[in-house]
Structures are given as C-alpha cells and as structure tokens.
N, C-alpha and C positions, 0 to 999 in steps of 0.2 A: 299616828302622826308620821308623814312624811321628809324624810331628809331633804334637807336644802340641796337645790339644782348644782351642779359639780359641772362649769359650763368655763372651757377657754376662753380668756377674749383676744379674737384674731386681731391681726396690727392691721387688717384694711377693712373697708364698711362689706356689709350684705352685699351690697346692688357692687361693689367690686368682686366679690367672689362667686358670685352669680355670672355677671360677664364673662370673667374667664373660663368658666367651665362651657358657657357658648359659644367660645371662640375655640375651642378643642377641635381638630379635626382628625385627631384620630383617636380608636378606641381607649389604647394604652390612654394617652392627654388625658380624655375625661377619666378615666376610672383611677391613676393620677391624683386629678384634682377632686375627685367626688370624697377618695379616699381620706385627703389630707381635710376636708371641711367636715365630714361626721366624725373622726376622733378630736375634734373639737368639742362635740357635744358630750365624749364620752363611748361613741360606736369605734372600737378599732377593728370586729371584723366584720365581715360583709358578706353576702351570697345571692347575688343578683341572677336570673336567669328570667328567658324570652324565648317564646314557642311561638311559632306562626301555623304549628299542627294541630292546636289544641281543639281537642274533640268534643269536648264540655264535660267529659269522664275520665279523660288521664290527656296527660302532658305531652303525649305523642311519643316519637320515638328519640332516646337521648343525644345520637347524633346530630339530633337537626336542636336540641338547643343550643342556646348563648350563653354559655356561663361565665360570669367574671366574678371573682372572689379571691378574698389575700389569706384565705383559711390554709391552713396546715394541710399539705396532699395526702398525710397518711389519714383525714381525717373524710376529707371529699369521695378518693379512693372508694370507701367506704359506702358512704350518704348517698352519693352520686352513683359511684362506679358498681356500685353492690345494690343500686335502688330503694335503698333503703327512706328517700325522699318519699317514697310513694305511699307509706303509711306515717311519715312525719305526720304529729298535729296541726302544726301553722303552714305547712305545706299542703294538705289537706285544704285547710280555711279559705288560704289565699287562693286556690282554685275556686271556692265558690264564694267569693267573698269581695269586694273591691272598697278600698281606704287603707286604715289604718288599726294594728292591732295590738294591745299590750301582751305580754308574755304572761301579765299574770293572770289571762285565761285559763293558759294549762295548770296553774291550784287549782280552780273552779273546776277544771273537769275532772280533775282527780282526786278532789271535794264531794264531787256529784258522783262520783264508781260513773264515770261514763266512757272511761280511757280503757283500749281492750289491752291484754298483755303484750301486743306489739309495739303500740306507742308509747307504752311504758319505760319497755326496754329503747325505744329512739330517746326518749326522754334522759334516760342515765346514761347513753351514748353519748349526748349532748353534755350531762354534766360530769364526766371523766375527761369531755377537751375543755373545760371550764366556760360552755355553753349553759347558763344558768337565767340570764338578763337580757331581757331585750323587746324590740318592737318587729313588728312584720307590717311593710305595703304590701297592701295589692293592685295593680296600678287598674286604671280606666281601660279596658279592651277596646283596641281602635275597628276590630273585628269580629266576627264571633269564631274563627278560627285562631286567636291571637290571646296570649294572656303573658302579663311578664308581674316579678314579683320583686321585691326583695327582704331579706332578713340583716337587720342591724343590732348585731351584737354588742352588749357591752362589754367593757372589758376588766378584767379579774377584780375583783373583790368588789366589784359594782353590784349592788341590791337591786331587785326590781322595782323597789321604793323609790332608789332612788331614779330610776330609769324614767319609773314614772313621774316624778318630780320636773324632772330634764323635761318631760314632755312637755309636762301641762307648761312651763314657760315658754319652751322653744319649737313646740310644735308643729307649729304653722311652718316657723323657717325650715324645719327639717322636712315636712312633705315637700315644700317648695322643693327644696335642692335636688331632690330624690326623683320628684317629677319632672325636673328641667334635665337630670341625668338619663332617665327613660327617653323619655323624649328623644333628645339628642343624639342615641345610642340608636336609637331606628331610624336613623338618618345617616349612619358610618355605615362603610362596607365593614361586613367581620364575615370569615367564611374555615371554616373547619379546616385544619391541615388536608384532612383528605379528601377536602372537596372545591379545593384552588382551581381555578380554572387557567387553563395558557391564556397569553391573549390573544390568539387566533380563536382558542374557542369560544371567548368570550366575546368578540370581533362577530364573528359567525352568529350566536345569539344573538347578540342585537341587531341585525340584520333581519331576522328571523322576525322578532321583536317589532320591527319596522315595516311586514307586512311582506318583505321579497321571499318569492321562491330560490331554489337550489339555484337552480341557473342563473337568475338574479347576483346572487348574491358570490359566486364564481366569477360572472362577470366584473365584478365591481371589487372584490378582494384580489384579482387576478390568478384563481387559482381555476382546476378543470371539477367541473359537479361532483366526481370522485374524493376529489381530497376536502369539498366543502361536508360532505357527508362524512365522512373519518372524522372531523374536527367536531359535528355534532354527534356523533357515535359516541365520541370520549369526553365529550362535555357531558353528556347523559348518562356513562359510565363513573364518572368524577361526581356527578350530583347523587349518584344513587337513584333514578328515576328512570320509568321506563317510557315517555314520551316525550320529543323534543320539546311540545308546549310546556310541557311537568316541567322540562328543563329551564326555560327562560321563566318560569314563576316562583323557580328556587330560586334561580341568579336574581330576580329582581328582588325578592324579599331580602337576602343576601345581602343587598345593595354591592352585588358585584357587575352590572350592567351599568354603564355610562357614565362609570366613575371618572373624575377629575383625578389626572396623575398630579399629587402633590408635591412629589418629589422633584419634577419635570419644571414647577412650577416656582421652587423656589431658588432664591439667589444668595 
C-alpha cells in the first residue's frame, strides 16, 4: 500500500504557473521558476542536461553540454566532473529511452543481479547525498543528434512509495512542466563560459550565416578581410571547432546567433 500524495497547494492555478514559466526569457527565470513548481510536488533537487552531440552511444563531449541543477557541487564535481554519469543507471536509460521513469526500477535491477558493480557503487553515491527517491524524463529528441533528460529528486526522507504516489496523481501536470521547461530552454541562448562569443564575432557569424563572403561581409561591418578573418579565427577558437561552418552551427544550437539584446530592450 501506497502512502498518500504529499503534494503543495500553490496560491495561483496550473495554467498560471505554466504562463510564467513561458514568459521566462532567460535561462536563470525559467530554471527559477521550474525550480520553485517541482518542490511543490515534493522534487527539490534536479539535474537537467541537453546535448546537440549526441551520437546514439554516449552523450558527446561534456563541454558542449547544458547542465542546470541546484545539487550540491561537491556532489556534480563528482557525477559530472569525474563522469561518473556515464555508467549511472537512469542515465543510462534516459539515453535510450524517452517518457518517464520511476526510480523504483533500480530495486528491480538489483532484484534481478542485473546491476554490474559499477552502478552499484553510482547507486550508494547517490544514496550518501541522500539521492534515494525519484523519477527520471527523457524528453522527445527534436534530432537524432539531440537528446536532453532530466532527474527529479525527492527530497529527504521521501519514499519511492511515496514518489510514486505523487505520480500516479500528478503526473501528467509534472511531464507538462517538465516538457514546457525543455522546450523553452532550447529557445534561450546559454553558451559555456569559455565559449562566449564577442560580438564582432558573433556579428561575423551571422553574416557568414546569411550566405556573404569575407569581403562581403568587410564591407558591410566596415572592417579590412584581414580583421573579418581574425574575428572568425577566434570565434572558431572560442567554439572549439575547426571550421567556420562547425562554427556558426554551434553558435546556432547555442542560440548565440540573432539574439534579441534584452537588456537594450528594457525600460
């Protein structure tokens, strides 16, 4: 028998808290707002990550992901920073798997002797940061090079009973949120510290982008073909790529190309 759902009730409707998380236009806003509506249901930590490398056998290279999470950094450090992700079980899953999944798979695999001694030990990694309860998306791939996931933690002293509980009532509303966060999130710029673009070169790019050559686009920035090439040289030096194409199809996944200055914009 299943404990009763252990569910917040927020002081505005669904379709109000849905809104606002659409009207986010930046990363920080939504993840924000995503944050503050799943410790509602009982998730207070999170691990969202988004590859545009993804190969259909591993996650690509970790610099080129998105990671947004409110976890512990000595704990990421680790997972992430140590790759330890890459033999996780529901990270695992989520690579070849798309919906939704309970956590109390990993009994079942470890019910079935199916779990090798590595996931084992990611498993009591998880539960030393009091990682014990929760669900995993995997979202729709808009690509076959694209996959994003996330993991919703419950928080301390939460059962998987109950998680599951939490589900089976509020389910539907928590993919929603979850997918309209995905969503939303591949439509902001977000771009790695070290891979910010100036905006000459990002200028340049999209110029590039729009089909002009060097000398074009010299002309039209007012600089000599010389400094328009230096400006692509360290844009493709700052992306990590070694063609100016490669270049403008990271800035574009990036959504660091033809962005709206916000800032510019507001009063």
């Amino acid at each position: 028998m299943t404990s009763k759902p252990t569910v917040e009730q927020p002081a505005d409707s669904l379709e109000t808290r849905l809104l606002r998380l659409t009207h986010c236009d930046r990363i920080e806003e939504v993840w924000t707002a995503h944050l503050e509506a799943m410790a509602l249901y009982g998730f207070d930590r999170l691990l969202y990550g988004f590859t545009r490398f993804w190969s259909g056998y591993s996650f690509g290279d970790p610099d080129d992901f998105l990671v947004l999470t409110n976890l512990d950094p000595a704990y990421t450090e680790r997972f992430i920073g140590e790759g330890m992700y890459r033999e996780a079980p529901m990270a695992r899953w989520a690579l070849h798997n798309e919906g939704a999944c309970s956590w109390s798979v990993l009994q079942q695999m470890s019910d079935a002797g199916v779990l090798s001694d590595t996931e084992r030990k990611i498993i009591e990694f998880n539960r030393t940061h009091g990682l014990t309860a929760g669900y995993s998306i995997s979202f729709r791939s808009v690509s076959r090079r694209s996959k994003g996931a996330i993991a919703l933690m419950a928080r301390d002293g939460m059962s998987q009973a109950e998680v599951d509980a939490v589900w089976e009532a509020h389910g539907d509303e928590i993919q929603l949120f979850n997918n309209i966060l995905h969503l939303k999130v591949l439509t902001l710029p977000y771009t790695p510290p070290n891979q910010m673009l100036t905006p000459r070169q990002r200028e340049a790019l999209e110029w590039v982008g729009d089909g002009k050559t060097t000398a074009d686009i010299a002309t039209i920035m007012g600089l000599t073909s010389a400094t328009v090439e230096k400006h692509l040289r360290l844009a493709r030096a700052a992306l990590n790529v070694e063609t100016t194409a490669q270049a403008v199809l990271k800035a574009a996944f990036q959504n660091q190309m033809f962005v709206v200055d916000l800032d510019a914009h507001q009063t």
